[in-house]
VOPAGU-2260 file (C-alpha; in pm, 1 decimal, decimal comma):
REM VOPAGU-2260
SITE   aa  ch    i         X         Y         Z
SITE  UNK   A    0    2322,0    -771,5    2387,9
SITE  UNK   A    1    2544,4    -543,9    2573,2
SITE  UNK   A    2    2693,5    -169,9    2443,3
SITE  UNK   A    3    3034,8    -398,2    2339,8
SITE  UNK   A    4    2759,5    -525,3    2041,2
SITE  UNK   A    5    2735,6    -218,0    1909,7
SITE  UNK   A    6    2610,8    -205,2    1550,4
SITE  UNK   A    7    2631,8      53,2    1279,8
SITE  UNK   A    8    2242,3      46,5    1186,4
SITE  UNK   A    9    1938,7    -111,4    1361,1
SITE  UNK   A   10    1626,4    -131,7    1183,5
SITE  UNK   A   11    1311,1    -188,1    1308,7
SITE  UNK   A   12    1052,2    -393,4    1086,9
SITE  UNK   A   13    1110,2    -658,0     861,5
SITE  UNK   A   14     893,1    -466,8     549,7
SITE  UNK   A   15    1023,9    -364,6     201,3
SITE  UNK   A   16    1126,1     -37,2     336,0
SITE  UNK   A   17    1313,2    -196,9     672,7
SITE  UNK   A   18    1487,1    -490,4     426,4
SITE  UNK   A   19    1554,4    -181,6     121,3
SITE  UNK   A   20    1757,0     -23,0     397,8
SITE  UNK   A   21    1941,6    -302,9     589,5
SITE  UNK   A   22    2009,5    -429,3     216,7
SITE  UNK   A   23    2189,7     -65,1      92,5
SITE  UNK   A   24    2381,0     -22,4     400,8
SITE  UNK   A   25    2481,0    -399,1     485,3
SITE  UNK   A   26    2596,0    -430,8     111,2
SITE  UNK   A   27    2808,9    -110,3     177,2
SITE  UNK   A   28    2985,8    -301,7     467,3
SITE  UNK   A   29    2785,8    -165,9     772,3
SITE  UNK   A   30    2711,3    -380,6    1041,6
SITE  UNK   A   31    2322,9    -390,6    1028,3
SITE  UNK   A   32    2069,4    -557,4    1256,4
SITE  UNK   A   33    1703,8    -574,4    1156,7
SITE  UNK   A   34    1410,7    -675,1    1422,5
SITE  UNK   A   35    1115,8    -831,3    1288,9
SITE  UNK   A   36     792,0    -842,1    1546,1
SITE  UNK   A   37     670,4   -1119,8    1329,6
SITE  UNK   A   38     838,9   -1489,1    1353,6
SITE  UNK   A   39     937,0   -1461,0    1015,8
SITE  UNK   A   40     970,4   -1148,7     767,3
SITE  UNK   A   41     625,5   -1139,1     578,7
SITE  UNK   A   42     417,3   -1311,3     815,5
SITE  UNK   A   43     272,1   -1040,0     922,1
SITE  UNK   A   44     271,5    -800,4     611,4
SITE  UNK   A   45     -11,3    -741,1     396,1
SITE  UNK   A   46    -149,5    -566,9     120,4
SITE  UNK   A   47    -385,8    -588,2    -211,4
SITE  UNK   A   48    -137,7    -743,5    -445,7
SITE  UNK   A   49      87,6    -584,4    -705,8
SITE  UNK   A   50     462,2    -532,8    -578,4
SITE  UNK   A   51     605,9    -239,7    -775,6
SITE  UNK   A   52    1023,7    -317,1    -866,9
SITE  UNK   A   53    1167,6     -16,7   -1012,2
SITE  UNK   A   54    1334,9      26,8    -691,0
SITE  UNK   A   55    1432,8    -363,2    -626,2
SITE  UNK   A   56    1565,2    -374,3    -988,5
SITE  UNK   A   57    1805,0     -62,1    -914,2
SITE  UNK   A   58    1980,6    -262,7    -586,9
SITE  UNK   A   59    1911,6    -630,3    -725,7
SITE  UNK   A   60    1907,0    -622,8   -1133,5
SITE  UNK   A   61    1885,4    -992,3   -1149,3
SITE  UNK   A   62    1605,4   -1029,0    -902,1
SITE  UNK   A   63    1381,6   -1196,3   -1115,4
SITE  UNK   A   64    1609,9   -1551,1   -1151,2
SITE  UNK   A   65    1460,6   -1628,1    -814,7
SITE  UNK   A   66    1220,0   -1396,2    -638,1
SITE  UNK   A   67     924,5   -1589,6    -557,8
SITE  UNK   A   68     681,6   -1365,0    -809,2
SITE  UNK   A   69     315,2   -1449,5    -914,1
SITE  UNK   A   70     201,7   -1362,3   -1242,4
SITE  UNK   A   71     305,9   -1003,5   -1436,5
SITE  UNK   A   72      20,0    -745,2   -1447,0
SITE  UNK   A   73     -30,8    -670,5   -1771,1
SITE  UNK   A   74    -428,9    -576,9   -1759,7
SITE  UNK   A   75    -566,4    -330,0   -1525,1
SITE  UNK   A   76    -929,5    -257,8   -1429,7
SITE  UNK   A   77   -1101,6       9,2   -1271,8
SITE  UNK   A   78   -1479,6     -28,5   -1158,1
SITE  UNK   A   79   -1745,9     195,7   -1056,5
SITE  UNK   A   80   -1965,3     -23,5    -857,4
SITE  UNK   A   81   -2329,5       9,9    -752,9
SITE  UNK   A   82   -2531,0    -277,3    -572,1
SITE  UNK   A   83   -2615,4    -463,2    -848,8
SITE  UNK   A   84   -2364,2    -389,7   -1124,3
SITE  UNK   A   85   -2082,9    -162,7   -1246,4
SITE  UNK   A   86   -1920,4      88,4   -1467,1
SITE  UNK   A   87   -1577,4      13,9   -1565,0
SITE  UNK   A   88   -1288,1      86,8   -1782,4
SITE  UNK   A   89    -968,3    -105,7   -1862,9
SITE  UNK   A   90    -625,0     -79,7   -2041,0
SITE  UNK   A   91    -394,4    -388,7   -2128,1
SITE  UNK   A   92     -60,3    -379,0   -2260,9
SITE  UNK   A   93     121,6    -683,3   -2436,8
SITE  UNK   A   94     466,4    -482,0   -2376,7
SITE  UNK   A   95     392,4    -472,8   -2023,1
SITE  UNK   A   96     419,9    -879,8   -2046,0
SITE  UNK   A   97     773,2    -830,8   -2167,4
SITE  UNK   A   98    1074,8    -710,0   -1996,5
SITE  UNK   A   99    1097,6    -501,1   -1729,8
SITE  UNK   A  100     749,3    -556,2   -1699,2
SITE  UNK   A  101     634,7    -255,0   -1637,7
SITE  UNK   A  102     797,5    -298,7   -1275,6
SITE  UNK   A  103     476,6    -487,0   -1161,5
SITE  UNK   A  104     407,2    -841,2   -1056,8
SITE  UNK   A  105     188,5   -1004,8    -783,8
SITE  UNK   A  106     294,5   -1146,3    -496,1
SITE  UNK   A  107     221,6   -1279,2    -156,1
SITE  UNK   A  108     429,3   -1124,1      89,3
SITE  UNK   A  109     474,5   -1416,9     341,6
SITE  UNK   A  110     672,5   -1571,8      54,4
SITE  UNK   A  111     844,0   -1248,6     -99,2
SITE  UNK   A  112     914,7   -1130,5     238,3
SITE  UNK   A  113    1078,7   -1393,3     344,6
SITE  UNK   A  114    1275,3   -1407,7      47,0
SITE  UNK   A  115    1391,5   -1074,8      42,5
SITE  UNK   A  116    1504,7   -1101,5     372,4
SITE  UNK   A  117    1723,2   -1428,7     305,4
SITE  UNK   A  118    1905,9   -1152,1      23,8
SITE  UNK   A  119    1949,4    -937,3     300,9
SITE  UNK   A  120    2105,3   -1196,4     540,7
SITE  UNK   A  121    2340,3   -1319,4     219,7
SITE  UNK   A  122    2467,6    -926,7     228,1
SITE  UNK   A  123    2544,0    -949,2     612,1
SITE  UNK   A  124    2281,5    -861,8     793,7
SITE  UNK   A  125    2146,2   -1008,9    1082,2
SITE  UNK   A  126    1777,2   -1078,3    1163,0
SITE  UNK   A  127    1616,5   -1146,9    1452,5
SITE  UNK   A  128    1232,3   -1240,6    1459,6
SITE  UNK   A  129    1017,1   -1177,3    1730,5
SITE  UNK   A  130    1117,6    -855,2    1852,8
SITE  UNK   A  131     888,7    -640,4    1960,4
SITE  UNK   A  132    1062,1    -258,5    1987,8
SITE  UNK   A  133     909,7     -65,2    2268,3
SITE  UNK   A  134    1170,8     233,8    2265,7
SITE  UNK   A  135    1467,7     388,7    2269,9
SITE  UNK   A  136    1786,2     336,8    2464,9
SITE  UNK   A  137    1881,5     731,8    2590,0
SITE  UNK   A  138    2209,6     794,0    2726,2
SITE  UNK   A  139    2286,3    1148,2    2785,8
SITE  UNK   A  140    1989,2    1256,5    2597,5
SITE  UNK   A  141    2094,6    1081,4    2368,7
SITE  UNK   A  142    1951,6     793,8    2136,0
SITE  UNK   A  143    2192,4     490,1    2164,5
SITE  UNK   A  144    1999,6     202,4    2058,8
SITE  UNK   A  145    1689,0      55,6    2123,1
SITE  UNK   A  146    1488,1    -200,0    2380,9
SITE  UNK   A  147    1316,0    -500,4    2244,5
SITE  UNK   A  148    1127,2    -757,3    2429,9
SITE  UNK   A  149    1409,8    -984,7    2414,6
SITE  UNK   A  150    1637,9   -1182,1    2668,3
SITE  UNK   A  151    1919,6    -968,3    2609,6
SITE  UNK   A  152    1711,6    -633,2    2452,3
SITE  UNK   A  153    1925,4    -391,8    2472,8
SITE  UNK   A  154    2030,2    -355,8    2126,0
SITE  UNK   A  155    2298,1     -49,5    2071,0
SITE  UNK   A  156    2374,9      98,2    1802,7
SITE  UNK   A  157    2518,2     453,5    1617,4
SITE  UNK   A  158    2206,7     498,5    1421,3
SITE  UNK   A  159    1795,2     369,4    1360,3
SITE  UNK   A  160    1567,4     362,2    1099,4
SITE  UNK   A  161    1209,2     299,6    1213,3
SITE  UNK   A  162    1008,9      77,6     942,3
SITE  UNK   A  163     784,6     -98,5    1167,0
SITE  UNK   A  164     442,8     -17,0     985,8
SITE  UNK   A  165     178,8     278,9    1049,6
SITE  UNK   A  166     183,8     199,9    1433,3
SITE  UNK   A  167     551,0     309,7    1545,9
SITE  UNK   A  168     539,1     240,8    1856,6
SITE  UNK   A  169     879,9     414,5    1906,5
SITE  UNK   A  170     837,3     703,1    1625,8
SITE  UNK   A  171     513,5     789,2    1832,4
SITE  UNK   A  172     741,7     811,1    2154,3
SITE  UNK   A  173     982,5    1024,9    1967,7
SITE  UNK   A  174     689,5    1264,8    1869,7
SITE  UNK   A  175     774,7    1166,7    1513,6
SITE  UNK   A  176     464,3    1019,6    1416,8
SITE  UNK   A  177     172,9    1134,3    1555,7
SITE  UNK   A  178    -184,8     917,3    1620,7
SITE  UNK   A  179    -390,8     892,7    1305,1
SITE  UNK   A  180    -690,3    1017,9    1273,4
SITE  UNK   A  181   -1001,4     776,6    1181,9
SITE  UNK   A  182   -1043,3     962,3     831,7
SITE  UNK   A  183    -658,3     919,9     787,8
SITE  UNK   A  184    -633,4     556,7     859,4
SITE  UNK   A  185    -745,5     224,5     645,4
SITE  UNK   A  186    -872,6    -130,8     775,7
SITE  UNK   A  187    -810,1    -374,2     513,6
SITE  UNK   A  188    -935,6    -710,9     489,1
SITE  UNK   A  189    -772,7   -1008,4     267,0
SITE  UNK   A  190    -866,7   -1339,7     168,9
SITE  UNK   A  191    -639,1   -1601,5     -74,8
SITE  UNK   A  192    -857,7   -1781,9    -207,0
SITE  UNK   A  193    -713,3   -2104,2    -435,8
SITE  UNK   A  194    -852,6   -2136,8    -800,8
SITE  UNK   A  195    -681,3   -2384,3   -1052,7
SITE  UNK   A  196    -431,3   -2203,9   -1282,0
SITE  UNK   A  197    -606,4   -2267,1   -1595,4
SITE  UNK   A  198    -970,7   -2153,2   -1424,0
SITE  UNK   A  199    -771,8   -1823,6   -1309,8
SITE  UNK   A  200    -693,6   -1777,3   -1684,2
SITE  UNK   A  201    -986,8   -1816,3   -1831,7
SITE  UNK   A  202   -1208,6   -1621,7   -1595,7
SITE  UNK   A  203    -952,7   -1324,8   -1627,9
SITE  UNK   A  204    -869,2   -1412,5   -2022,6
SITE  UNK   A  205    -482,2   -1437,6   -1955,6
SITE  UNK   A  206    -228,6   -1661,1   -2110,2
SITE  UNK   A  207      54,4   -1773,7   -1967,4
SITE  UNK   A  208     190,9   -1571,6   -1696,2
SITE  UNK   A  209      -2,8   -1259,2   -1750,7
SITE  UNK   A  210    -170,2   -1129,4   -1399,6
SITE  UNK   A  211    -436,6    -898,1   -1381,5
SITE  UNK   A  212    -531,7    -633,5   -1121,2
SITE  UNK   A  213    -900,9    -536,7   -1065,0
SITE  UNK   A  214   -1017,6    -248,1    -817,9
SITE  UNK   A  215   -1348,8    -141,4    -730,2
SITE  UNK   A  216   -1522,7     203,9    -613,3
SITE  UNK   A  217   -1827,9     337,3    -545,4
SITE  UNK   A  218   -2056,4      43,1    -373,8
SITE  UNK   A  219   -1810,7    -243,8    -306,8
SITE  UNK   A  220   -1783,8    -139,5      64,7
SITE  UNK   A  221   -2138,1     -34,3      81,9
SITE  UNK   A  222   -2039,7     296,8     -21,6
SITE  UNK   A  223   -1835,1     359,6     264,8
SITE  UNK   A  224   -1506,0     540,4     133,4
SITE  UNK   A  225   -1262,9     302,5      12,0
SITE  UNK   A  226   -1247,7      40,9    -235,7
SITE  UNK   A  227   -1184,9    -345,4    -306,6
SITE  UNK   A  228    -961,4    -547,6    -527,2
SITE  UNK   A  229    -871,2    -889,2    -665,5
SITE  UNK   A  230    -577,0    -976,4    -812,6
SITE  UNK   A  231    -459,8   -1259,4    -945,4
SITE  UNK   A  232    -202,1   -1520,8    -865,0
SITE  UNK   A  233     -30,7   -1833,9   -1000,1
SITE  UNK   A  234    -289,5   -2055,8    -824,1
SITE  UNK   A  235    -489,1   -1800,8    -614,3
SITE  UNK   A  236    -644,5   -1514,5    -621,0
SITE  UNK   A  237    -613,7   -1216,0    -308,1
SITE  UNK   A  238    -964,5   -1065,4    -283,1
SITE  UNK   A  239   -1033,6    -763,3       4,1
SITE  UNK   A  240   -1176,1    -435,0      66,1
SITE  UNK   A  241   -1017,4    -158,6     256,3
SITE  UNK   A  242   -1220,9     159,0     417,8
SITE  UNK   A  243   -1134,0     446,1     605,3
SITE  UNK   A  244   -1190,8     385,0    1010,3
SITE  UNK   A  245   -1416,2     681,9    1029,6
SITE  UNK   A  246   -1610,9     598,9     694,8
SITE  UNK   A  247   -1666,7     212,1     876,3
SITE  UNK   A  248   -1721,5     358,6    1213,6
SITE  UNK   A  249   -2007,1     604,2    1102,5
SITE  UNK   A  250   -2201,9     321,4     881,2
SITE  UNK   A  251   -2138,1      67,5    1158,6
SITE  UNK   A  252   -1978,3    -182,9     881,0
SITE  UNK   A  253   -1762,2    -455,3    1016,2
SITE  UNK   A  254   -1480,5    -499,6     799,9
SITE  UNK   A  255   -1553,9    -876,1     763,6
SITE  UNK   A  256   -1884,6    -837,3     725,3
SITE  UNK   A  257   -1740,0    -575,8     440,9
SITE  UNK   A  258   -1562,7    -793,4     269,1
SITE  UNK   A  259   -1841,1   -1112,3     261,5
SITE  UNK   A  260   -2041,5    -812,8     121,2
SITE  UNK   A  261   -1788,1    -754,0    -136,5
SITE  UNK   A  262   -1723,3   -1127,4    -211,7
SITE  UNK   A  263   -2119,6   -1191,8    -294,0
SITE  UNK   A  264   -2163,9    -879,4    -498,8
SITE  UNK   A  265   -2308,6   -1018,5    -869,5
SITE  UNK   A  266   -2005,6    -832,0   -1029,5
SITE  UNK   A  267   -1733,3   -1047,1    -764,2
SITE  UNK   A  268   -1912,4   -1360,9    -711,6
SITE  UNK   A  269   -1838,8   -1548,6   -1058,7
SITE  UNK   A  270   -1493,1   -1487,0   -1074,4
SITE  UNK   A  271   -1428,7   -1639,6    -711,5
SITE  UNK   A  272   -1702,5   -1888,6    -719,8
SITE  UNK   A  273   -1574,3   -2264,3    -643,4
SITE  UNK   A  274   -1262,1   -2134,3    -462,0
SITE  UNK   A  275   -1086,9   -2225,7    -105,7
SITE  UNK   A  276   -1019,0   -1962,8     137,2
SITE  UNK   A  277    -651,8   -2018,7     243,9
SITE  UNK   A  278    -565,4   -1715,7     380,9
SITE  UNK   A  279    -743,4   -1410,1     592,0
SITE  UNK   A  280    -554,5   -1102,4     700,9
SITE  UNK   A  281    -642,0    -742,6     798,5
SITE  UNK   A  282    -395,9    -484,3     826,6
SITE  UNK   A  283    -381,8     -75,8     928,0
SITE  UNK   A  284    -286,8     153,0     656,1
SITE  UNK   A  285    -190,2     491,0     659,5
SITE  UNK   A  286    -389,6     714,3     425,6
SITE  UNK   A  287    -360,7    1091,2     547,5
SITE  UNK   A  288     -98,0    1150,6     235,3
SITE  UNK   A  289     144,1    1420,8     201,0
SITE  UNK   A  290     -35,8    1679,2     468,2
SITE  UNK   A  291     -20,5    1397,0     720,8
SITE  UNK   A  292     332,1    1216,7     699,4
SITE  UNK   A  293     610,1    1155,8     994,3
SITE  UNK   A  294     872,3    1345,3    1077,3
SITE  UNK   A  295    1170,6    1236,8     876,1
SITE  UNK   A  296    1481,9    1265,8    1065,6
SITE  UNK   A  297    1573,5    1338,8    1458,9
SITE  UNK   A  298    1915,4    1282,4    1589,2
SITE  UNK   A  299    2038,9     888,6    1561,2
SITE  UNK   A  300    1688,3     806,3    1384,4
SITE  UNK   A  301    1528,6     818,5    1000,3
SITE  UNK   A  302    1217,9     682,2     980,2
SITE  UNK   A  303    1060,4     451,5     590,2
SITE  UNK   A  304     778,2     315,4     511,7
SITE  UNK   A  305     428,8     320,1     618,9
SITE  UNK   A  306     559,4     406,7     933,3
SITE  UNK   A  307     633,8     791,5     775,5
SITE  UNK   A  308     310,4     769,1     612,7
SITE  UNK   A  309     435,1     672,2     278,6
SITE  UNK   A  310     105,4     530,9      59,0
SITE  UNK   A  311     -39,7     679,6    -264,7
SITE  UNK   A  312    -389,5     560,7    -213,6
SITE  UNK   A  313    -457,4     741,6    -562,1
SITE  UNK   A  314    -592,3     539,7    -854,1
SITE  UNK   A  315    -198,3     401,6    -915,2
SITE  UNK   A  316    -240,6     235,7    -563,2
SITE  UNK   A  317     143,9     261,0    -512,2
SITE  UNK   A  318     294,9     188,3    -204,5
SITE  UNK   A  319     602,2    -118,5    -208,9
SITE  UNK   A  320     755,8     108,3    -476,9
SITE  UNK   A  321     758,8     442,6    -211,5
SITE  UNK   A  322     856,6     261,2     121,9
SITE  UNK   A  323    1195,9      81,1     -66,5
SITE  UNK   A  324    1291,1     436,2    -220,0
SITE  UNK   A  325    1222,4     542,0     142,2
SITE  UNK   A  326    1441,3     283,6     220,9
SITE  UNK   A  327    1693,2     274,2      -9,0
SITE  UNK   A  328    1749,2     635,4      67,9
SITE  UNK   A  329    1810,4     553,4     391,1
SITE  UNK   A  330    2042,4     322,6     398,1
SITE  UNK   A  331    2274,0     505,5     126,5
SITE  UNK   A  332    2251,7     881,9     410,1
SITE  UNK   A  333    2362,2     575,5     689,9
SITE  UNK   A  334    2643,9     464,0     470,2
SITE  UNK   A  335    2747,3     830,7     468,1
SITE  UNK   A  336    2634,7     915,4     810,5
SITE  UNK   A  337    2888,7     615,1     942,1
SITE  UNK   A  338    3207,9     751,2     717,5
SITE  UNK   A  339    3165,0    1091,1     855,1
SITE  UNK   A  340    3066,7     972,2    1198,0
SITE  UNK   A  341    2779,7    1196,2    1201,9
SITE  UNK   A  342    2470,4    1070,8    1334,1
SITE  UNK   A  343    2320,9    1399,1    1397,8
SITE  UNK   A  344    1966,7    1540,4    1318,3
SITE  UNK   A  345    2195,4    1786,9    1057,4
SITE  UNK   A  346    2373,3    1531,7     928,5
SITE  UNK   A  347    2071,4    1263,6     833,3
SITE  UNK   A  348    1887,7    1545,0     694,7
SITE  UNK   A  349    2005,6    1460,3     378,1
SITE  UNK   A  350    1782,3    1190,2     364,0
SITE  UNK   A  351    1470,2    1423,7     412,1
SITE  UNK   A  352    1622,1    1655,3     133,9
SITE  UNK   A  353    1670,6    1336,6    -110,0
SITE  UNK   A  354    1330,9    1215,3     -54,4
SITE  UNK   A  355    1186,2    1549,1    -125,4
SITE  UNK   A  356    1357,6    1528,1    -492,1
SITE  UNK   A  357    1260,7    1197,4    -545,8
SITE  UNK   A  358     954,4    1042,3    -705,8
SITE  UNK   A  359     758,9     950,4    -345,5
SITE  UNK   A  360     711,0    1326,3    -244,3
SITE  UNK   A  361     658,2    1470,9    -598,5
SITE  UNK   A  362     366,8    1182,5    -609,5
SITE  UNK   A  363     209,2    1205,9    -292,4
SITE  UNK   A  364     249,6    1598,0    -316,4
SITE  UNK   A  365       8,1    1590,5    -641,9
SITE  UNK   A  366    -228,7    1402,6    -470,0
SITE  UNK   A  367    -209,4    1553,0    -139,5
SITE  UNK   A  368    -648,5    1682,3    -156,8
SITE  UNK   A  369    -721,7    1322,4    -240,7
SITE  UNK   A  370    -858,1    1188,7     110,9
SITE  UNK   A  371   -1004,0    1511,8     156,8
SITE  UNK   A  372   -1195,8    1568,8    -175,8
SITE  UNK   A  373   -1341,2    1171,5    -122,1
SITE  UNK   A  374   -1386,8    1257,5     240,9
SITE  UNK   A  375   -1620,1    1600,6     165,7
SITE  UNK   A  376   -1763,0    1416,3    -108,0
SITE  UNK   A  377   -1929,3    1075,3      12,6
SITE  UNK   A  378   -2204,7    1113,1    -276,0
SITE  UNK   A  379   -1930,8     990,5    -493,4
SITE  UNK   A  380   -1935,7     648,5    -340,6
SITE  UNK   A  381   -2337,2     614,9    -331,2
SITE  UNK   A  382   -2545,6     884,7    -559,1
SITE  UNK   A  383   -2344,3     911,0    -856,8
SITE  UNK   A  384   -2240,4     530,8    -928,5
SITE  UNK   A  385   -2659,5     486,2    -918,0
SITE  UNK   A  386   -2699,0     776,9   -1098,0
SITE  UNK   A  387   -2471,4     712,5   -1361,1
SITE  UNK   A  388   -2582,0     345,5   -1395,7
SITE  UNK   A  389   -2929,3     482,3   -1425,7
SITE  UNK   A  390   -2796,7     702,2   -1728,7
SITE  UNK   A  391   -2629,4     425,7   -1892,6
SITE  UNK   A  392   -2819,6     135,1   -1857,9
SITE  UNK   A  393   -3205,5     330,7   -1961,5
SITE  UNK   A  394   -2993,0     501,3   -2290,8
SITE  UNK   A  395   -2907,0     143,3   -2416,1
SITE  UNK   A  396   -3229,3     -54,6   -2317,4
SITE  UNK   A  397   -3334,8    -133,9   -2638,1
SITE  UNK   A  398   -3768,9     -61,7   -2622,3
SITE  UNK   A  399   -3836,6     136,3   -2913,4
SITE  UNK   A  400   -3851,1     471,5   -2780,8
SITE  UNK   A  401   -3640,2     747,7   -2964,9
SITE  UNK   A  402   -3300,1     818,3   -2794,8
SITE  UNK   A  403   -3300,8    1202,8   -2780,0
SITE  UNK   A  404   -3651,6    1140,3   -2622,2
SITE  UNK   A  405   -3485,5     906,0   -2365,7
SITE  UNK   A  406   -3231,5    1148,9   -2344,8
SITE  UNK   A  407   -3443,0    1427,2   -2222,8
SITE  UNK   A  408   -3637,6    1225,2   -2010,3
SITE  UNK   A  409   -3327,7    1093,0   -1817,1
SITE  UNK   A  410   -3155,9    1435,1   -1768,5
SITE  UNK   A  411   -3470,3    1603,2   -1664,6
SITE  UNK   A  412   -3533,6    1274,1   -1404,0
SITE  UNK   A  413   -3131,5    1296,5   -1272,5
SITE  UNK   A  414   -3128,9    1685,7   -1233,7
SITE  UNK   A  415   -3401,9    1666,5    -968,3
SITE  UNK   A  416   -3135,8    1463,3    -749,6
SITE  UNK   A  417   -2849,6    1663,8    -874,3
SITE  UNK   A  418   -2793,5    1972,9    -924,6
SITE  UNK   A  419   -2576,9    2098,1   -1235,5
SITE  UNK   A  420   -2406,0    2303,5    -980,1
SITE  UNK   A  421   -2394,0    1983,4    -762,8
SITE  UNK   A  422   -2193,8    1837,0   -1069,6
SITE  UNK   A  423   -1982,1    2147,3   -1188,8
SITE  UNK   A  424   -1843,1    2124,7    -783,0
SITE  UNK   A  425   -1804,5    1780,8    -823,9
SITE  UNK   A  426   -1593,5    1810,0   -1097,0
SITE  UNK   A  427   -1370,1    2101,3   -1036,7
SITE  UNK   A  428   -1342,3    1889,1    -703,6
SITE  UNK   A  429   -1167,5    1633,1    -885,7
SITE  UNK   A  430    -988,8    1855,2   -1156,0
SITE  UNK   A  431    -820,9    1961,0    -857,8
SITE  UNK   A  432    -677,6    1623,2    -714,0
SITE  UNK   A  433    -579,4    1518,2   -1038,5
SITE  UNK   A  434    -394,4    1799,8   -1223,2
């Protein structure tokens, strides 16, 4: 495409946060071009399960009539995992199986993708799949556009908003975004695996539509630091495990070999038993948090998405929900960016200040010592899910002996491999990520 194709917006990556944007601005009237690496949007996005809509429903109320959606979570399940059994608490919410939802539903992103980016197209936007963006078109010193690896790649245009995932190829050339570190980065690993409708129901005890999200801790990536999930589908269920790169690196654990781990562990085996693998992915994620994000804003370029950093890998496990308000953000500072003709660093700055008020950075800024605290404290993966399950499962073996006996015995026994200094740490350790 030559400079006379000059649009008002390009973005780069074909994500929630990339579509979020190209939706806002394209809706507005802008002339918006979105390159997708992958050769359709979705095919090569991934991640655990739940798709969080409070943003969606703000640009597309009615989304719901026909966005390809799984099941609505309604029960959520959180599991402390040793190697042969678990810990775990749960809350479930009939209101959450009723209007708006709660905001979260499964999905599987080579379906929602793809249909998110046909609403796109239907606002004016083009898309082109298959576009690789390797950098920046400079005229001047200044940005102009970008070069994919296309016949004609030369794409020009006033302004860019990078939302091509936690590898930015061209935010890393702009000195936006730096290299991650391998405590700061995640390799997940997904399989679909196809169950009957009624089987997923009755192993999960839903009705209906109801969806339920399970995540495990402690030993379900042989206490490496990170975690794994199923959640469940119409007619599948998405099973995986994600761990830091440095956590995997130092216990020489092969993410697949991870996740078969994870898959035959007595707690995970029942519920997927009898099932078809359909699917396998793996996919990067960022996970440094607030302390570690992009650069916002440069002259000509914003950058969304995981590609600024933009995951709460907290116990909410948001992350669809913060790269569209990324997005949506962005798109509304190009609408005003165009009407002003102002494409400078100053003038897109606005974005960074909205996204500082808004619900992303408050979130991620409250748990900004998470990855650290789990990083200084690996016993929480490995020593304390065995000691606790020791605890627990002695005090309610039923064998006649007298419980403040037991009691005694057990506290004396778990005190000689921790410390009630060891604990006290622990615990102010945690008070601090989570208040």
């Amino acid at each position: 495409m030559g400079a006379e194709d000059k649009f008002d917006l390009i973005v780069v990556g074909g994500g929630p946060a990339g579509l979020t944007a190209a939706y806002v601005a394209a809706k507005a009237g802008l002339q918006v071009i979105v390159l997708e690496r992958g050769d359709f949007c979705g095919s090569k996005n991934m991640f655990g399960g739940i798709f969080f809509t409070n943003v969606l429903r703000q640009i597309m109320p009615d989304f719901e009539k026909d966005a390809p959606l799984e099941r609505v979570i309604v029960r959520r399940r959180w599991s402390l995992m040793t190697p042969d059994g678990e810990l775990a608490g749960e809350f479930r919410f009939k209101k959450f199986g009723e209007p708006p939802h709660n905001n979260g539903f499964t999905v599987l992103r080579s379906k929602f993708d793809k249909w998110f980016a046909g609403k796109v197209e239907e606002a004016g936007a083009m898309i082109i799949t298959g576009a690789v963006v390797d950098d920046v078109i400079l005229d001047g010193g200044r940005i102009k556009g970008v070069k994919a690896r296309l016949e004609d790649g030369q794409i020009y245009g006033d302004m860019v908003i990078l939302a091509d995932g936690v590898n930015s190829l061209v935010a890393k050339k702009l000195q936006l975004h730096k290299e991650l570190d391998p405590e700061d980065a995640i390799v997940s690993v997904k399989e679909v695996i196809a169950l009957p409708e009624e089987r997923i129901r009755d192993r999960f005890g839903l009705t209906g539509n109801e969806g339920m999200a399970c995540e495990y801790f402690g030993a379900s990536v042989k206490g490496a630091l990170g975690s794994g999930y199923i959640y469940t589908n119409k007619d599948t269920i998405s099973v995986g495990i994600g761990g830091t790169v440095k956590s995997l690196t130092e216990r020489k654990l092969n993410p697949n070999d991870g996740l078969e781990y994870f898959k035959n562990h007595p707690v995970i085996a029942p519920l997927i038993r009898d099932g078809e693998q359909k699917e396998y992915s793996a996919h990067l994620l960022p996970d440094g948090g607030f302390d570690k994000m992009s650069e916002l804003v440069t002259d000509n370029v914003m950058v969304a998405g995981d590609a600024a950093g933009l995951v709460d890998a907290s116990l909410f496990h948001e992350g669809t929900n913060l790269a569209m308000e990324s997005g949506r953000l962005a798109g509304e500072v190009a609408v005003e960016a165009k009407a002003k003709k102002d494409f400078s660093k100053a003038s897109l700055s606005a974005y960074a200040d909205r996204m500082s008020d808004s619900f992303v950075m408050k979130d991620l800024k409250k748990f900004r010592k998470l990855s650290r605290t789990l990083e200084h404290n690996p016993h929480l993966f490995e020593k304390y899910p065995r000691i606790m399950e020791e605890f627990v499962r002695d005090m309610f073996t039923v064998d006649g002996e007298p419980k403040n006996k037991k009691q005694a015995r057990l506290l004396k026994r778990l005190l000689k491999e921790e410390s009630i200094f060891g604990f006290i740490k622990t615990a102010l350790a945690a008070r601090r990520v989570i208040i």
